[in-house]
N, C-alpha and C positions, 0 to 999 in steps of 0.2 A: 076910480076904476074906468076902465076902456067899454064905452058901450056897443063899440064893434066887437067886444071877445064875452062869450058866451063861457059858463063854466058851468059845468056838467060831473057832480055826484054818483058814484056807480057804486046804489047803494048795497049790493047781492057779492054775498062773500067769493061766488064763485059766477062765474059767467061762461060758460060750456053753453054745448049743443042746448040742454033743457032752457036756457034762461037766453037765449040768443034771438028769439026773435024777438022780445020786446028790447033786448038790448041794442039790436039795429036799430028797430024804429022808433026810438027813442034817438038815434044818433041822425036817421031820416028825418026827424022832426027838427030837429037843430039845424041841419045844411039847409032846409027850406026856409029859416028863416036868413039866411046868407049872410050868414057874419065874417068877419076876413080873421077870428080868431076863435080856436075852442082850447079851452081848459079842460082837459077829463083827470075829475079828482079821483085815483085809485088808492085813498089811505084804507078803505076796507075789505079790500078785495086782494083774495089769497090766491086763485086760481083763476087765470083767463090761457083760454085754449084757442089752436088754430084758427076755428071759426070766428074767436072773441077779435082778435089778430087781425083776420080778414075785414071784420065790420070795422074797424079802427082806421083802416087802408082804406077803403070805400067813403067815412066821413071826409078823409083827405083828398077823394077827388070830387066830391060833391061841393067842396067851397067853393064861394065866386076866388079868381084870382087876383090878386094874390091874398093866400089863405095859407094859416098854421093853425097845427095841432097840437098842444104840449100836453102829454100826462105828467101828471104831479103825485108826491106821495105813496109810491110805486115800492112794495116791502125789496127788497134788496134782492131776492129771486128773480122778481117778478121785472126787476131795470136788468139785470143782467142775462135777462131771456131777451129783451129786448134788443139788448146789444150784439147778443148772439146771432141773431135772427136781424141783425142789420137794421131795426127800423128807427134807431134815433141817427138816420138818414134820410128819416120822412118826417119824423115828427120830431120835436122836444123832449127833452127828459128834464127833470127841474124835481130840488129835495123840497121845495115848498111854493106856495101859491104863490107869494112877490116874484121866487122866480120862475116861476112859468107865466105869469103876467110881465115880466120883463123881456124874455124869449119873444115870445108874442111880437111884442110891439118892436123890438131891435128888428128882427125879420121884416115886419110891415115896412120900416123904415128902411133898411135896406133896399126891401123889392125897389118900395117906393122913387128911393133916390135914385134906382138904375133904372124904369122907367122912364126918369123925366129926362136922364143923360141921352137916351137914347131917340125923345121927341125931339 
């Protein structure tokens, strides 16, 4: 495993208003340690609401750059809220950890190669 990509358990069936602040800063605690990869496993989690959204958007601009975020494990509501809501244009979506560790790292490698194109 990539010990640039951090992976992050959310272990609260439901992540709404009530459970949001330690959900951010739990997501604050991760950006400071700057890793250019996060993993958020959502295999238990039935319910993430606007503000859950928000904090997920917020991890993504707290990375150093270049930085990904993939959720993984996402019950099939909960990727195609996603979709709706446009944001696997910000992050990753992946049906299991190989591939969201794989996202991850294609993207690094990506940034990566068009960085050095452009030194």
């Amino acid at each position: 495993m990539n010990p640039d990509i951090i992976e992050y358990e959310v272990k609260s069936r439901q992540v709404t208003t009530l459970q949001l602040p330690e959900f951010r800063e739990d997501l604050l605690n991760i950006a400071r340690e700057a890793p250019h990869g996060v993993i958020l496993n959502l295999q238990n989690v039935e319910t993430l609401d606007s503000a859950a959204f928000g904090a997920i958007i917020m991890l993504v601009r707290q990375l150093p750059s270049p930085g990904r975020v993939c959720l993984f494990g996402a019950r099939r509501e909960l990727r195609t809220l996603c979709e709706v809501l446009r944001l696997n244009n910000v992050v990753g979506l992946a049906d299991t950890r190989d591939e969201a560790y794989s996202d991850i790292e294609n993207y690094l490698a990506r940034k990566m190669h068009l960085t050095a194109r452009v030194d």
